[in-house]
C-alpha positions as CSV (number, residue, x, y, z in Angstrom):
1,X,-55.8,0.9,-24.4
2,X,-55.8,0.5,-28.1
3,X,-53.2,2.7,-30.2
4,X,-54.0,3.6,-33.6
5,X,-51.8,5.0,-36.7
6,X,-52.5,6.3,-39.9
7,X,-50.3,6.4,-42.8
8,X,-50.0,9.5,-45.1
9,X,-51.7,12.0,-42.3
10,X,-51.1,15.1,-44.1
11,X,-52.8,13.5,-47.2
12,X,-56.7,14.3,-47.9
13,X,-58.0,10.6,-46.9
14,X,-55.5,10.1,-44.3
15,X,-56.4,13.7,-42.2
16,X,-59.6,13.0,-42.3
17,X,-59.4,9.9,-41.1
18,X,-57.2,10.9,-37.6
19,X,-60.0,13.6,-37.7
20,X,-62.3,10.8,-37.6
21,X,-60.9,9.1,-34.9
22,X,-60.7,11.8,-32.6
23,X,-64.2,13.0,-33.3
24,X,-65.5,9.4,-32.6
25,X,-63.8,10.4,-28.9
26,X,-60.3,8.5,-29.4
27,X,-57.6,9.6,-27.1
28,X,-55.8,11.9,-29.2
29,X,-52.6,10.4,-27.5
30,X,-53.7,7.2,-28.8
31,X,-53.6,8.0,-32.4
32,X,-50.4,8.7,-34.4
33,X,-49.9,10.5,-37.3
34,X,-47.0,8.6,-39.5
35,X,-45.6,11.4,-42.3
36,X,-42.9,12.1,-44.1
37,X,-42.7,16.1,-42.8
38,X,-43.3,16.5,-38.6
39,X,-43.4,19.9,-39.8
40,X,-46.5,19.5,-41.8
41,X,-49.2,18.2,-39.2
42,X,-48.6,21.2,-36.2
43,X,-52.2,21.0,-36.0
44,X,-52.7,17.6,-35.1
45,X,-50.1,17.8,-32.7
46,X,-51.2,20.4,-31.5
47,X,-54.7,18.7,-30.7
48,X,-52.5,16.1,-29.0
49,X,-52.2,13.2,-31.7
50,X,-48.4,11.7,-31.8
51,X,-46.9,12.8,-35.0
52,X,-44.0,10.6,-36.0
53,X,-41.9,10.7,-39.4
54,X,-42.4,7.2,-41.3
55,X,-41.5,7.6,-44.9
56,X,-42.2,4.6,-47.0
57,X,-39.3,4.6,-48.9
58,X,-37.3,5.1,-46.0
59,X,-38.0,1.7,-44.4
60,X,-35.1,2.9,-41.7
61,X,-37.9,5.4,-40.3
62,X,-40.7,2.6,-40.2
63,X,-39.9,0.8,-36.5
64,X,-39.9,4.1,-34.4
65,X,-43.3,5.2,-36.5
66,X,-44.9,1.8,-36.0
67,X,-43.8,1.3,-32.0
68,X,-46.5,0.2,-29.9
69,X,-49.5,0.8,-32.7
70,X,-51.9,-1.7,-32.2
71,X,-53.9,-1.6,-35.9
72,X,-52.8,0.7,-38.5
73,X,-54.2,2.5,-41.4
74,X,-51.8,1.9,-44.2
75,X,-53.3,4.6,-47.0
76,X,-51.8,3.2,-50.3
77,X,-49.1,5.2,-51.8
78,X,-49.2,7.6,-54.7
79,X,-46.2,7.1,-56.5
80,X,-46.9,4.7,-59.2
81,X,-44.8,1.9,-60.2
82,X,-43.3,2.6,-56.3
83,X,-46.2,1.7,-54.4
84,X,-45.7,-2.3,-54.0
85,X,-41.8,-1.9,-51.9
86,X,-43.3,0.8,-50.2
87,X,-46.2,-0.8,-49.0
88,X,-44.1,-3.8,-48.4
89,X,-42.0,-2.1,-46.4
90,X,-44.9,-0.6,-43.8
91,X,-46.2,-4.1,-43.9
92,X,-43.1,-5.7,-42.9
93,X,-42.2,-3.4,-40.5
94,X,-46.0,-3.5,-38.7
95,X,-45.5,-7.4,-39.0
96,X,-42.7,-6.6,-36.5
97,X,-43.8,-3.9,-34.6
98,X,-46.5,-6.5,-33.4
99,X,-49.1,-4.6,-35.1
100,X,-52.5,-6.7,-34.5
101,X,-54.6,-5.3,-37.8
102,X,-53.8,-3.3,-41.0
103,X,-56.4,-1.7,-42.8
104,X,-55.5,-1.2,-46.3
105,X,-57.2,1.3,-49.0
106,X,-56.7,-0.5,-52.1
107,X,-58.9,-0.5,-55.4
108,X,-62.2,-2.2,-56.6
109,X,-61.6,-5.6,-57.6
110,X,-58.0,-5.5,-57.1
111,X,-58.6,-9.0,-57.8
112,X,-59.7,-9.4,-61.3
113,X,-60.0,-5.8,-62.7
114,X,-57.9,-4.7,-65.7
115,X,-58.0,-0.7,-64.5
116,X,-54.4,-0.4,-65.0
117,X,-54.2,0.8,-61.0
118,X,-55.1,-2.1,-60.0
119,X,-51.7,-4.4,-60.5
120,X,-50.0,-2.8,-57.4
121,X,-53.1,-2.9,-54.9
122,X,-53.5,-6.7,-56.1
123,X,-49.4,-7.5,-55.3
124,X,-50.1,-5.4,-52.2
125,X,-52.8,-7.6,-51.2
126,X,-50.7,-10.5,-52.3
127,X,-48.0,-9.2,-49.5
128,X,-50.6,-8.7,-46.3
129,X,-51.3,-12.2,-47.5
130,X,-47.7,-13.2,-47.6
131,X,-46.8,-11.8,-44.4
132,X,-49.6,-13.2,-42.5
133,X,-50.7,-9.9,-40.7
134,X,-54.6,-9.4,-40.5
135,X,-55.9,-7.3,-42.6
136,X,-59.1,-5.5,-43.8
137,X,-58.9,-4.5,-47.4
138,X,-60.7,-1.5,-48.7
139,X,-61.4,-1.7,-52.1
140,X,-62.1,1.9,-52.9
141,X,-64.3,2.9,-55.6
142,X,-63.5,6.2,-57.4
143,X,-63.5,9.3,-55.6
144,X,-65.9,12.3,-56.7
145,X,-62.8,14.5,-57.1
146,X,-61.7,13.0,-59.6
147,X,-64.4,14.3,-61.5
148,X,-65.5,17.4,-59.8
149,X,-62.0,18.8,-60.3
150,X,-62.6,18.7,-64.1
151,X,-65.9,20.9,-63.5
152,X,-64.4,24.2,-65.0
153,X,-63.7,22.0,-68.3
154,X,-66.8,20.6,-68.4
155,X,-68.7,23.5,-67.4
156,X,-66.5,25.7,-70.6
157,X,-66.7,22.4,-73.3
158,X,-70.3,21.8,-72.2
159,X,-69.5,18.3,-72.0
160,X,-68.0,15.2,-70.4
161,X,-65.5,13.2,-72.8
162,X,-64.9,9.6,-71.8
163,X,-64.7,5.8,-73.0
164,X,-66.6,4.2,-70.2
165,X,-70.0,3.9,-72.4
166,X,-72.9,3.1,-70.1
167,X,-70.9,1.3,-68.0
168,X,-71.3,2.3,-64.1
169,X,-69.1,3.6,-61.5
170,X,-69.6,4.0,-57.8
171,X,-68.4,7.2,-56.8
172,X,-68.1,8.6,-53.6
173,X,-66.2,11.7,-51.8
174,X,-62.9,11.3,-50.5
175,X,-64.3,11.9,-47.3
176,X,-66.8,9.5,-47.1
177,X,-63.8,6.9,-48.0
178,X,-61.6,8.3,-44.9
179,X,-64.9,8.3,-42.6
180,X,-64.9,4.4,-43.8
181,X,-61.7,3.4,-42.8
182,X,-61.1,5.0,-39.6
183,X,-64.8,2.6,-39.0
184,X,-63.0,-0.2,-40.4
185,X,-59.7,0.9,-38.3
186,X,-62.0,1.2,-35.3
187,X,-64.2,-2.4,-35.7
188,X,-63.3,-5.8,-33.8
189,X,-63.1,-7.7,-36.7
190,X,-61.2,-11.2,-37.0
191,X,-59.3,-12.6,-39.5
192,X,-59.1,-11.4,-43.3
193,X,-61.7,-9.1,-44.6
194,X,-62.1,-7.8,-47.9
195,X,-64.9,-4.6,-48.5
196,X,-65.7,-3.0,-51.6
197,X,-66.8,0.5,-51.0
198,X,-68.2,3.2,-53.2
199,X,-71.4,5.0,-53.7
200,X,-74.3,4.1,-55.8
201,X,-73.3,3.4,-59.4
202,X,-74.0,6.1,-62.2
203,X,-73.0,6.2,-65.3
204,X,-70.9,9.2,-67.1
205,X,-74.0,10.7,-68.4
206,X,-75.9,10.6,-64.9
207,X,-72.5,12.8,-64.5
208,X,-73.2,14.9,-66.9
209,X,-76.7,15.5,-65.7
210,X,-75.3,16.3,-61.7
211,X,-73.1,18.9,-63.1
212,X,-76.3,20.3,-65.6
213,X,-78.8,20.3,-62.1
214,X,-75.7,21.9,-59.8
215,X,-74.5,24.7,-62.4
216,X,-77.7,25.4,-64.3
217,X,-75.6,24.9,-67.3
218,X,-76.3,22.0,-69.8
219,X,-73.5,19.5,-70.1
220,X,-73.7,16.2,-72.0
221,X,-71.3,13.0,-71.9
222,X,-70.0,12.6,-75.5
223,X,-68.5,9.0,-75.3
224,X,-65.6,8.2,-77.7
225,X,-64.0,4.8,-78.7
226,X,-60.8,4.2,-76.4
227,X,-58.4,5.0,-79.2
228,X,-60.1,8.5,-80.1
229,X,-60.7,9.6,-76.5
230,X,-56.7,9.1,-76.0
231,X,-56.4,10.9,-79.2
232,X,-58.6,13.7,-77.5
233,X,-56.6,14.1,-74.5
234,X,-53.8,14.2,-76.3
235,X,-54.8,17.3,-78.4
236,X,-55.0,18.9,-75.3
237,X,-51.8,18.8,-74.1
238,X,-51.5,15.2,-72.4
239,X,-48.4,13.0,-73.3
240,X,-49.3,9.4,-74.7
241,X,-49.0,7.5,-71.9
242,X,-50.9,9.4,-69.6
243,X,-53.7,9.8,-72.2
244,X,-53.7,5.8,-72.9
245,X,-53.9,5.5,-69.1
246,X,-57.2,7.6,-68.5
247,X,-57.7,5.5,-71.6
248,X,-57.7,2.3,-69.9
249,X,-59.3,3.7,-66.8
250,X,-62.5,4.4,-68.8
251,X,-62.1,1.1,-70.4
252,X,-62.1,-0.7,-67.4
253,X,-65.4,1.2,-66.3
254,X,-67.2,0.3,-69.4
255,X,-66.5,-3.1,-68.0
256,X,-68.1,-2.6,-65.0
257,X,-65.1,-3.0,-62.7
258,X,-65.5,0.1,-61.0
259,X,-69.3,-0.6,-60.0
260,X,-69.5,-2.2,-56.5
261,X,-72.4,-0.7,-55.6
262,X,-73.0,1.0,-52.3
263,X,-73.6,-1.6,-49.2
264,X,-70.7,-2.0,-47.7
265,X,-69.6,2.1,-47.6
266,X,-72.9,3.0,-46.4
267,X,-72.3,0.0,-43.6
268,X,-69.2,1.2,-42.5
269,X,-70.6,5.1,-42.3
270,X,-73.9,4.0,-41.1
271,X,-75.7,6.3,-42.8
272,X,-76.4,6.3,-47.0
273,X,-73.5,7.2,-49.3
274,X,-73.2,11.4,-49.8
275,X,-75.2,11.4,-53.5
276,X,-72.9,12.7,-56.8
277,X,-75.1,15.7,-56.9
278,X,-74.5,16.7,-53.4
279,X,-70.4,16.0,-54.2
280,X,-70.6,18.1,-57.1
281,X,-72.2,20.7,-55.2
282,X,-69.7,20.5,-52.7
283,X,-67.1,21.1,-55.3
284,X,-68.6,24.2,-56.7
285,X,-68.6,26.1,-53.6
C-alpha cells in the first residue's frame, strides 16, 4: 500500500485535497492529515484519515508526522518571509522519513517571475533540488478568491482598480488547484516534474465583465499606473508596504507572468478548467 500525507489539512487547498483522495477511493487509513491543531480536523478523523500534528516551524514534530508516508503533499506555507525554513524543514525531514515524492504548490514561474511571492517558492524549489528528493512542482496560478472576495467592493465602487494593464492571468478556484494536486499526489511519475497550472488567461477587464454578467450590475476595470494604484490603496486604509506589494503583484501580471495558460490544470483534472464566470458565481452565492 501507498501512504499519502498532506500538509496544512485544515487549510482550504489542503482539505480539499484529503477530500480528494478519499473520494478518488483511497484508504482513508492511508492518508494523513499533518496540522498544527489535532483538534481542528475531528472530521477527518472521524472519516478514518490519520491526523498527526506536524508544525513547520516545529521541525521537532516533523519525523512522527512524516513516518511511513510514501509521497507527500507539502502545501507551501503562509507566513511570508517564514516560508523557505519551514519548507526546509518538511523537506528535510521527508528526505529522512524515506518519503519517495513531494508534490509542492509553489507559484507561476517561480523561476523567472518578478511577483514579489515568487522569491521563496524559487529558494523552495532550490531546496527539493538541494536535497535530492523527487519532486513535482506546482506552479499555481492565481486563485479566483482572490478576486471574488473583493466582489462587495467592486460591486459598491462599480469598478475593478489595478496595475496589471491588458496583461493576462490564469485564474482558477482554489478547488480546482487542490483537485490538481491530490492527481499529481496520486500519479506514477518519475523524476523531477515541473507543472504550471491555472485556468484560461483573462485579463482584469474580462474580470470586470464576469462580475457585470453574474451581478447584473455594470463594473469596469479602471487601470492605474503602479505608483497611483499604491497610492489608491493606500487611501483606503492599507499601510505602504502592503499597498506597494499588491502593487508589484499587478506589475508582474502586466508582464504576463501570471498567464500560463490552462493545459496542464485541465490535464491533471481531466476535465476543462471551472470558467471565471462560473467562480464568480460561486462566490456570490
Amino acid at each position: 500500500m501507498t501512504v499519502y500525507a498532506v500538509t496544512g489539512a485544515t487549510g482550504h487547498l489542503g482539505h480539499r485535497a484529503v477530500e480528494e483522495l478519499l473520494d478518488r477511493g483511497v484508504p482513508a487509513a492511508d492518508v494523513v492529515a499533518v496540522v498544527r491543531r489535532p483538534e481542528a480536523a475531528a472530521d477527518l478523523a472521524a472519516r478514518g484519515v490519520q491526523v498527526r500534528e506536524g508544525d513547520y516551524s516545529r521541525p521537532d514534530t516533523l519525523p512522527a508526522a512524516l513516518a511511513g508516508v510514501d509521497r507527500l503533499l507539502l502545501v507551501s506555507g503562509s507566513e511570508a518571509g517564514q516560508r523557505v525554513a519551514q519548507h526546509r524543514a518538511v523537506i528535510e525531514a521527508a528526505a529522512a522519513a524515506g518519503v519517495q515524492r513531494v508534490v509542492y504548490t509553489s507559484i507561476a514561474q517561480a523561476d523567472t517571475s518578478t511577483n514579489p511571492l515568487a522569491e521563496e517558492h524559487r529558494r523552495t524549489e532550490e531546496v527539493l533540488r538541494e536535497v535530492g528528493v523527487p519532486a513535482t512542482v506546482l506552479r499555481n496560478s492565481w486563485y479566483a478568491e482572490n478576486y471574488a472576495s473583493q466582489l462587495d467592493t467592486y460591486l459598491a465602487t462599480g469598478e475593478v482598480l489595478g496595475a496589471a494593464g491588458e496583461g493576462r492571468v490564469s485564474i482558477a478556484p482554489r478547488a480546482d488547484y487542490a483537485v490538481a494536486a491530490a492527481a499529481a499526489l496520486l500519479a506514477d511519475d518519475e523524476g523531477s516534474v515541473v507543472r504550471e497550472l491555472g485556468g484560461p488567461g483573462v485579463t482584469l477587464a474580462d474580470l470586470a465583465a464576469a462580475v457585470t454578467e453574474v451581478t447584473g450590475t455594470t463594473v469596469r476595470y479602471r487601470d492605474l499606473p503602479a505608483d497611483e494604484f499604491a497610492a489608491a490603496l493606500q487611501a483606503v486604509g492599507l499601510d505602504a508596504g502592503t499597498a506597494g506589494f499588491v502593487a508589484a503583484i499587478d506589475t508582474s501580471i502586466a508582464r504576463g507572468e501570471l498567464d500560463t495558460g490552462d493545459a496542464d490544470l485541465a490535464a491533471l483534472l481531466g476535465r476543462p478548467v471551472t470558467p471565471l464566470v462560473d467562480a464568480v458565481r460561486a462566490a456570490r452565492v
